[in-house]
C-alpha positions as CSV (number, residue, x, y, z in Angstrom):
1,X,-16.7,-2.8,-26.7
2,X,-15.2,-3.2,-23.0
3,X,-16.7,-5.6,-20.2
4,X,-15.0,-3.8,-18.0
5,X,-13.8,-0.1,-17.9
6,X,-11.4,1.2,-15.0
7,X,-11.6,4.9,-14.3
8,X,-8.9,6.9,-12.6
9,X,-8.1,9.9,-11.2
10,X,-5.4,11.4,-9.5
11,X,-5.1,9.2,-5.9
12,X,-4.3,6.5,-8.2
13,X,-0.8,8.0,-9.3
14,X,-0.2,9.6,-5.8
15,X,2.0,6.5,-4.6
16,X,4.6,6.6,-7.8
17,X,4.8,11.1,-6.5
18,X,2.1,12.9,-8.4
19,X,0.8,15.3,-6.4
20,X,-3.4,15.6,-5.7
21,X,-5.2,18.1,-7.0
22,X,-5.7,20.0,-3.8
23,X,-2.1,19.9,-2.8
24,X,-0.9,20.4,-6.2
25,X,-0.3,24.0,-6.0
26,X,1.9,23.6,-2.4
27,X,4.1,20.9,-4.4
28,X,4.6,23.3,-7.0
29,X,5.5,26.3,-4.5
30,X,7.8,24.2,-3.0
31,X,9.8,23.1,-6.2
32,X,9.9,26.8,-6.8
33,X,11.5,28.2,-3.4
34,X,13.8,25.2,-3.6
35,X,15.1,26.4,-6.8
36,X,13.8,22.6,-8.6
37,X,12.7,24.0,-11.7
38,X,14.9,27.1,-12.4
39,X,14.5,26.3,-16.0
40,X,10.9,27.2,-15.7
41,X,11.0,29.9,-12.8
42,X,9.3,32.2,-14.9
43,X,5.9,30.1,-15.4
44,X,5.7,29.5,-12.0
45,X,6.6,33.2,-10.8
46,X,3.7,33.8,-13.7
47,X,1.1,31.5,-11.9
48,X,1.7,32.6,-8.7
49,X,1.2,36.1,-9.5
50,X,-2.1,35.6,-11.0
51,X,-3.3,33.8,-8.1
52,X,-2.2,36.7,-5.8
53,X,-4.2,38.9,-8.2
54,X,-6.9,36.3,-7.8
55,X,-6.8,37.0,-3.9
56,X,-9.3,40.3,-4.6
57,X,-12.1,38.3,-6.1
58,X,-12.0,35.8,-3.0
59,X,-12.3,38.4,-0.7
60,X,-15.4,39.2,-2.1
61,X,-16.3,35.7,-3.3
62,X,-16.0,32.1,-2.0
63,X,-13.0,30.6,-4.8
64,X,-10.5,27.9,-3.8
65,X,-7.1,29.4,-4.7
66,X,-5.4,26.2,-3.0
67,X,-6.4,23.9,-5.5
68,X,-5.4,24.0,-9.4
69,X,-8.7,22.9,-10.7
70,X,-10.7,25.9,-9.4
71,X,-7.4,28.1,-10.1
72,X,-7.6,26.6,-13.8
73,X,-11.0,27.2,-14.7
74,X,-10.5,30.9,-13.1
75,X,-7.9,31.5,-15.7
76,X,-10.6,30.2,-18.3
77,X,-13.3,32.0,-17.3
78,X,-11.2,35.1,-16.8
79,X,-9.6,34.3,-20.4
80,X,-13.3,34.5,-22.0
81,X,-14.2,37.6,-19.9
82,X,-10.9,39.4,-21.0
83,X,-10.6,40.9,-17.3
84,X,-8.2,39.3,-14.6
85,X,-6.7,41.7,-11.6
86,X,-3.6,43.2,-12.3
87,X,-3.1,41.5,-16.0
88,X,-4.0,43.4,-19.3
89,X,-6.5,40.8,-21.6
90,X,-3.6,40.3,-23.8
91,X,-1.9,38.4,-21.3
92,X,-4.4,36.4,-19.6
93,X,-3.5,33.3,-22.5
94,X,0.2,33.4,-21.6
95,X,-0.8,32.4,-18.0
96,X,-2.7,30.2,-18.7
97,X,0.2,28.4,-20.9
98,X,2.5,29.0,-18.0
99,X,-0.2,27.1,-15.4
100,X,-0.2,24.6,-18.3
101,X,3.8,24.2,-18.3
102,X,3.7,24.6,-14.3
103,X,2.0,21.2,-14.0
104,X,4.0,19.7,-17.0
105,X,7.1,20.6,-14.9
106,X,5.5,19.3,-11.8
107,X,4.2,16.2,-12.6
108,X,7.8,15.6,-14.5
109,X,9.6,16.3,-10.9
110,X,7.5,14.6,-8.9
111,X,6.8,11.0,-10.2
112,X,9.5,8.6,-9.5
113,X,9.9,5.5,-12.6
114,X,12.2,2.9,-10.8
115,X,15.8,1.8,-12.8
116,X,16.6,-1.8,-12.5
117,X,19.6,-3.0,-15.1
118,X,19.7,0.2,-17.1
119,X,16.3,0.2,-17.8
120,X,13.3,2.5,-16.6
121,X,10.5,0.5,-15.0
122,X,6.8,1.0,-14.3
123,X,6.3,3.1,-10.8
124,X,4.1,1.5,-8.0
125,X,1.1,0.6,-8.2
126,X,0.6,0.2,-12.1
127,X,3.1,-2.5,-12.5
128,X,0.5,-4.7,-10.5
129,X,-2.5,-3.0,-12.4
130,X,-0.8,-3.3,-15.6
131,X,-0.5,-7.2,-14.6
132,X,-4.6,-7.3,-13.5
133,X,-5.3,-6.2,-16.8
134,X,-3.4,-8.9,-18.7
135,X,-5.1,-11.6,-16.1
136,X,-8.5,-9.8,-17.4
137,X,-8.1,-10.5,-21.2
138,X,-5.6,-13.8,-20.8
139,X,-6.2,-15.5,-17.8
140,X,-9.8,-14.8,-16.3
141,X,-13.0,-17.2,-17.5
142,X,-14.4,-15.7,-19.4
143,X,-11.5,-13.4,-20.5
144,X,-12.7,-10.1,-20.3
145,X,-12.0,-6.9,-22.8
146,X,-10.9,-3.6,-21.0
147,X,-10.5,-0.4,-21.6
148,X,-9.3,3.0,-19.2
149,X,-10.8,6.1,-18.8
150,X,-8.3,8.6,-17.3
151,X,-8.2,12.3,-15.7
152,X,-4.6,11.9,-15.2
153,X,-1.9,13.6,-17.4
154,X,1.1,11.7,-16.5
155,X,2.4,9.1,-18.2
156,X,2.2,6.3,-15.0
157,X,-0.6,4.3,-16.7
158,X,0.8,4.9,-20.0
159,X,4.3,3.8,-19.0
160,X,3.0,0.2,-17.5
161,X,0.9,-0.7,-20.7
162,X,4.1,0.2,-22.8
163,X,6.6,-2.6,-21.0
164,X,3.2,-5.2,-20.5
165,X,3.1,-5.0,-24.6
166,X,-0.4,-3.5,-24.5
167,X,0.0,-0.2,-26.3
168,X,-1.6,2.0,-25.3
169,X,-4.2,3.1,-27.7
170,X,-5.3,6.4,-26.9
171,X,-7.9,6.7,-29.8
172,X,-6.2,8.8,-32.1
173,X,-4.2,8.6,-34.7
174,X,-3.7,4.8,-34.1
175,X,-0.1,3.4,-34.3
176,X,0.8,0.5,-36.2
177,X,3.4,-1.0,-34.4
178,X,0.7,-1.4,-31.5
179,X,-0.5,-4.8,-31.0
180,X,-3.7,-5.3,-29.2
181,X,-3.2,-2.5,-27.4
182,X,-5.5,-1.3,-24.1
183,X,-7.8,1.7,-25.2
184,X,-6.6,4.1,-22.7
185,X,-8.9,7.4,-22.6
186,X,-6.8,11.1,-21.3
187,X,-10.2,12.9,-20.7
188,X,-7.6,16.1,-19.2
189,X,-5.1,15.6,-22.2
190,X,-1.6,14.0,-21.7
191,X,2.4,14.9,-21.2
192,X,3.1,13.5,-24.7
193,X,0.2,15.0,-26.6
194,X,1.3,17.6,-28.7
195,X,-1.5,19.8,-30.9
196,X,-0.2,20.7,-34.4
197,X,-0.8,24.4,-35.0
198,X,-2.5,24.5,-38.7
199,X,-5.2,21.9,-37.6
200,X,-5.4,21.4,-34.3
201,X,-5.1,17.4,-34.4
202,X,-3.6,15.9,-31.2
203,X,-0.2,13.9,-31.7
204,X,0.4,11.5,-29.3
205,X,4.6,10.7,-28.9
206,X,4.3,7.3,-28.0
207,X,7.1,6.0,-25.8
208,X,8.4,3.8,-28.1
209,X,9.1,6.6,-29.8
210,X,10.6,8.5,-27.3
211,X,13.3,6.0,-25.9
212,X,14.2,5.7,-29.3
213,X,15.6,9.4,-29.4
214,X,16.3,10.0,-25.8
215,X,18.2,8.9,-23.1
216,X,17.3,9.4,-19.6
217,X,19.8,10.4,-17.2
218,X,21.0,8.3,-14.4
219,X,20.5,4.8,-16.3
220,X,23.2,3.5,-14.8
221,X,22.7,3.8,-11.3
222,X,20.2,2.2,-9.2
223,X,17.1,3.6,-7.6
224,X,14.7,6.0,-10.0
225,X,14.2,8.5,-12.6
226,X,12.5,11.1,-13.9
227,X,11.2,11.5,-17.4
228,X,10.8,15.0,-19.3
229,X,8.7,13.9,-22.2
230,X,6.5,16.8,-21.9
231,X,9.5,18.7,-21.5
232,X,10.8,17.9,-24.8
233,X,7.8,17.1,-26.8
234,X,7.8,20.1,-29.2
235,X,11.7,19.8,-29.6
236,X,10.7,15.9,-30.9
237,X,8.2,17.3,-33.0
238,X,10.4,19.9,-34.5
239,X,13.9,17.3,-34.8
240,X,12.1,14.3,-36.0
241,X,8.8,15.4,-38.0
242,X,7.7,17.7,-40.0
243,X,5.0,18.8,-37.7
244,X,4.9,22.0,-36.5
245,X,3.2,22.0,-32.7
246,X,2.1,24.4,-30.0
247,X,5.5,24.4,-27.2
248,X,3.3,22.8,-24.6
249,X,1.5,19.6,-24.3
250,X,-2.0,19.3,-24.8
251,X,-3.7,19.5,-21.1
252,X,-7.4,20.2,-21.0
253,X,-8.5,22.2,-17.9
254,X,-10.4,20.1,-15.3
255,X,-14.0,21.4,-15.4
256,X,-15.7,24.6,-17.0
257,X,-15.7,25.0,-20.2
258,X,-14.3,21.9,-22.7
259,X,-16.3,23.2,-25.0
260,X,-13.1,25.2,-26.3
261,X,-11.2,21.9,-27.1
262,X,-14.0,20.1,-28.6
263,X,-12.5,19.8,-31.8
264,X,-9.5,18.0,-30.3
265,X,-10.7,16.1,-27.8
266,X,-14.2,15.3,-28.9
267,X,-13.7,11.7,-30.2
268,X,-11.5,10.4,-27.2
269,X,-14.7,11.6,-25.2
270,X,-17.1,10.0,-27.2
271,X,-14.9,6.3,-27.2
272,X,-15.2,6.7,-23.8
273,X,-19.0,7.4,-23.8
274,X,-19.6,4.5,-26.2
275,X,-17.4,2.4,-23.5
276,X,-19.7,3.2,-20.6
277,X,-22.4,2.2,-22.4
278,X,-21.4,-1.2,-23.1
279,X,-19.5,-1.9,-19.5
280,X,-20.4,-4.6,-17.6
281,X,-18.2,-3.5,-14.5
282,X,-17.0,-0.1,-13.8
283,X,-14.5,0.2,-11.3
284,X,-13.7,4.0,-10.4
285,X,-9.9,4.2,-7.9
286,X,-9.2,7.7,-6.8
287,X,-11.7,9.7,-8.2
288,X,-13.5,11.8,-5.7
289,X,-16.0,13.8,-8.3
290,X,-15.5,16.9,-7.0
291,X,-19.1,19.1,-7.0
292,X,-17.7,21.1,-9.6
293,X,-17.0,18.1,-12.4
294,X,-20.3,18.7,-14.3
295,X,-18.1,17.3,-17.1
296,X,-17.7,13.8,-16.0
297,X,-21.4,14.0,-14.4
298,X,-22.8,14.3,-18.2
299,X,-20.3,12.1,-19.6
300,X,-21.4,9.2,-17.2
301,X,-25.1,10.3,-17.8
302,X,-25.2,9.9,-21.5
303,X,-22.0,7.4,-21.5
304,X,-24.0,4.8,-19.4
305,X,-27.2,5.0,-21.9
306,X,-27.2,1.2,-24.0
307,X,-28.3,-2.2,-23.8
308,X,-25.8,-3.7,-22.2
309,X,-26.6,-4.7,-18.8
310,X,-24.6,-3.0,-16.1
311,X,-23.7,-5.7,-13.4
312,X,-21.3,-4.0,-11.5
313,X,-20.6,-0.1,-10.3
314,X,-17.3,-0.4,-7.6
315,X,-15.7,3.1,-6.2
316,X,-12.6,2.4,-4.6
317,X,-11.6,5.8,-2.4
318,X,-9.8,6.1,1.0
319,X,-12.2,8.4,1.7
320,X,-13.8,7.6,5.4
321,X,-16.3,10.4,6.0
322,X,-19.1,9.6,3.5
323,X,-18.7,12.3,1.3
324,X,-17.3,10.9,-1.4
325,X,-20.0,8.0,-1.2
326,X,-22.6,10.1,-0.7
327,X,-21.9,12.3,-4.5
328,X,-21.8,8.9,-5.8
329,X,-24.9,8.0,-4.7
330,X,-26.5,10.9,-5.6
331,X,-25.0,10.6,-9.2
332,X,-26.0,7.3,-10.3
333,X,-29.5,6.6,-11.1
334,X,-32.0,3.4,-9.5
335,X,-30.7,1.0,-11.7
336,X,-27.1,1.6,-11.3
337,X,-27.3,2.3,-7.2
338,X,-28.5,-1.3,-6.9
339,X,-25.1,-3.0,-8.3
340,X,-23.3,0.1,-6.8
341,X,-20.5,-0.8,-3.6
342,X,-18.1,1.5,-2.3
343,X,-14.8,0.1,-0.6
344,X,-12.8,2.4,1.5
345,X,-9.5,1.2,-0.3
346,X,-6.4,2.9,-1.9
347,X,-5.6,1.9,-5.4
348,X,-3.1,-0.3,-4.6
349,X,-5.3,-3.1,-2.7
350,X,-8.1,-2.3,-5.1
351,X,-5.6,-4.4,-7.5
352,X,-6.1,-7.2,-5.8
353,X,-9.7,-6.9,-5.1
354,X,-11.2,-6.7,-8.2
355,X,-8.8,-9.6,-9.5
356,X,-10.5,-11.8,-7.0
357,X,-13.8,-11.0,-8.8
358,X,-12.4,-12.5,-11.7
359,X,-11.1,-16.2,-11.1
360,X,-8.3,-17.6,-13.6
361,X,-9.4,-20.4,-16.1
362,X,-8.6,-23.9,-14.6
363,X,-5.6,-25.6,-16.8
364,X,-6.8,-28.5,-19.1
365,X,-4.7,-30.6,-17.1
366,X,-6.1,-29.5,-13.9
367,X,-9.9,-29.7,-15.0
368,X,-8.8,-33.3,-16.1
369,X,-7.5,-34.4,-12.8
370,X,-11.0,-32.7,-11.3
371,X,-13.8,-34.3,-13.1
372,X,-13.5,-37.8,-11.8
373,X,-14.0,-36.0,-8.3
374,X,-16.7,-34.1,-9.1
375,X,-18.5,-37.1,-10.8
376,X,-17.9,-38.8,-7.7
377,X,-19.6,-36.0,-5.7
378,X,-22.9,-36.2,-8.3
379,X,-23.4,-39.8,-8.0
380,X,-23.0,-40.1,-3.7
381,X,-25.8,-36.7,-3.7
382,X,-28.4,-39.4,-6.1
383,X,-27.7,-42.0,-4.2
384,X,-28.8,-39.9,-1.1
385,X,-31.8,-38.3,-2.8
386,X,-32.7,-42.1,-3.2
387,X,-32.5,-42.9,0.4
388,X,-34.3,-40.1,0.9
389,X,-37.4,-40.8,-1.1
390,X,-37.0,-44.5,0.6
391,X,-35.6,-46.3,-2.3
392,X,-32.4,-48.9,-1.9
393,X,-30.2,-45.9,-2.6
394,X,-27.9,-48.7,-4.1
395,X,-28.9,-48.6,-7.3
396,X,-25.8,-46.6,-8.9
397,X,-23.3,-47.1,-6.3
398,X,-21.5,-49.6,-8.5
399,X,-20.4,-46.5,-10.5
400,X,-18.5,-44.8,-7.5
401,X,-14.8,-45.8,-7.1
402,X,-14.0,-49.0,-4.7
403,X,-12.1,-47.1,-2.6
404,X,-14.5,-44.8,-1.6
405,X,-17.4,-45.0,0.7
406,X,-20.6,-43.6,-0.3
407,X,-22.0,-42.8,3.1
């Protein structure tokens, strides 16, 4: 169970470099002319030709080549369909592996992870989330539990519980050497999710894991780094385990048809269902849903079904025209719009928002040095309510302290 469940998409890694989802696909052009990801210059050149064959069924339908989502579930559709313009049906999976290692490659050479002292930090904002999480479930009365639901596949999030000593715990395939981890929910899939071939089953690399076999370059200068776990996840697999995977990392497309990865995915989604249910606050940072996420529209539906009395619905989106307010409002059913706010706020000062919600426990010593004031306060309020009624209104004020006036 989680009081409160945080849900992100992809404005909340946009400050540490990760590109949105409607820009996604210029960032990636522009890697490509500027000869950034020659090692992968054939996925890309893959990609982009499918999206030029793409450019005969816009013409004659509205489809929104500019942004990878729509692009992605194209490829799917056009994968079940076996037809795609200019591409035999034999090749229409191989795309759709290179659009898979395009945005691998991308988000790899786009997010920036600070170095301080030879060692590789937690990129803006999730240090500071990372910390409002531990303030949640150490410091906030009552202490609350917490849990993450994600549509992001980079490692940001992930990265920030790993140095705060919170895990994460992705549910599956727990790890032991995680102490009371975070459960942090990939709905999309993740950089360092590999999918073993025989089975199926998703193998998370945790990062413990990965600094123990690789270095990252540049360590010894100052200023940030980039790290290519999804890069070399299948090599880690193949050195150190005797897992055999699939070469790229398990990413699940945005929308249409999930169906297909049911069998790998299906209990992440239902942890996260079951965590809707029991929220008490669900705060949603850069998340937009998009018209055509009929995914996360059922998964809220059904998640947000149970007992537990929702107190709190917060979207946090820079969003000033209304429409992203508007689908929200839409979405969310009469008992939910009445606790539902929406704060025109970037991720980073929704941090410090939603800790103020949340006040810290008073120290024991604190409290102690507080109670002889606050006794104080109670006994001048009865001796006013005495005065009041037309009594002495002296009958207790040999209790307060000397030094104090009662009136």
């Amino acid at each position: 169970m989680s009081d409160v469940v945080f849900i992100l998409g992809t404005g909340a890694s946009k400050l540490c470099g990760a590109p949105l989802m409607a820009d996604f696909l210029d960032v990636a052009n522009h890697l490509l002319r500027s000869r950034s990801v020659e090692d992968k210059k054939e996925h890309y050149e893959n990609v982009f030709r499918a999206i030029g064959a793409l450019q005969s069924v816009h013409s004659k339908a509205q489809l929104d080549l500019t942004n990878i989502e729509s692009v992605f579930t194209a490829l799917e559709i056009s994968n079940v369909l076996g037809k795609l313009p200019g591409f035999d049906a034999t090749e229409i999976p191989g795309v759709i592996a290179s659009l898979k290692e395009v945005i691998v490659k991308t988000l790899e050479s786009t997010i920036n992870f600070p170095i301080s002292q030879s060692y590789v930090g937690t990129p803006v904002p999730y240090e500071p989330f990372a910390k409002l999480l531990s303030h949640l479930r150490e410091e906030a009365l009552p202490q609350q539990s917490v849990s993450i639901i994600t549509f992001n596949c980079d490692i940001a999030v992930d990265m920030a519980l790993h140095k705060e000593g919170m895990g994460p715990n992705y549910g599956i395939l727990h790890d032991p050497n995680c102490h009371n981890p975070v459960s942090l929910y990939k709905l999309h899939g993740s950089l360092n999710w590999a999918q073993r071939k025989d089975s199926g089953t998703v193998y998370p690399l945790q990062l413990n894991q990965y600094f123990a076999k690789y270095s990252i370059q540049g360590l010894n200068k100052r200023g940030t780094c980039k790290i290519p776990i999804g890069s070399q996840l299948s090599e880690y697999f193949s050195k150190y385990t005797d897992v055999e995977v699939e070469s790229e990392p398990v990413i699940v497309p945005p929308t249409w048809n999930k169906s297909d990865y049911h069998q790998a995915l299906s209990k992440i989604w239902g942890k996260a269902a079951q965590d809707l249910s029991e929220a008490r606050a669900i705060f949603i940072c850069g998340y937009s849903l998009p018209e055509t996420d009929a995914f996360f529209r059922l998964l809220y539906a059904l998640g947000t079904v149970g007992s537990s009395p929702l107190e709190k619905i917060t979207v946090y989106n820079p969003d000033d025209t209304g429409a992203v307010d508007k689908r929200f409002r839409e979405m969310l059913g009469p008992g939910a719009i009445a606790r539902y706010q929406y704060k025109q706020m970037f991720f980073h000062d929704a941090i410090s928002d939603v800790k103020a919600l949340f006040p810290a426990r008073k120290h024991k010593y604190i409290t102690m040095l507080i109670q002889p004031t606050q006794k104080t306060a109670r006994l001048i309020s009865d001796v006013r309510q005495e005065e009041k009624r037309g009594e002495c209104g002296t009958s207790r004020t040999s209790e307060l302290p000397r030094e104090l006036p009662y009136f």
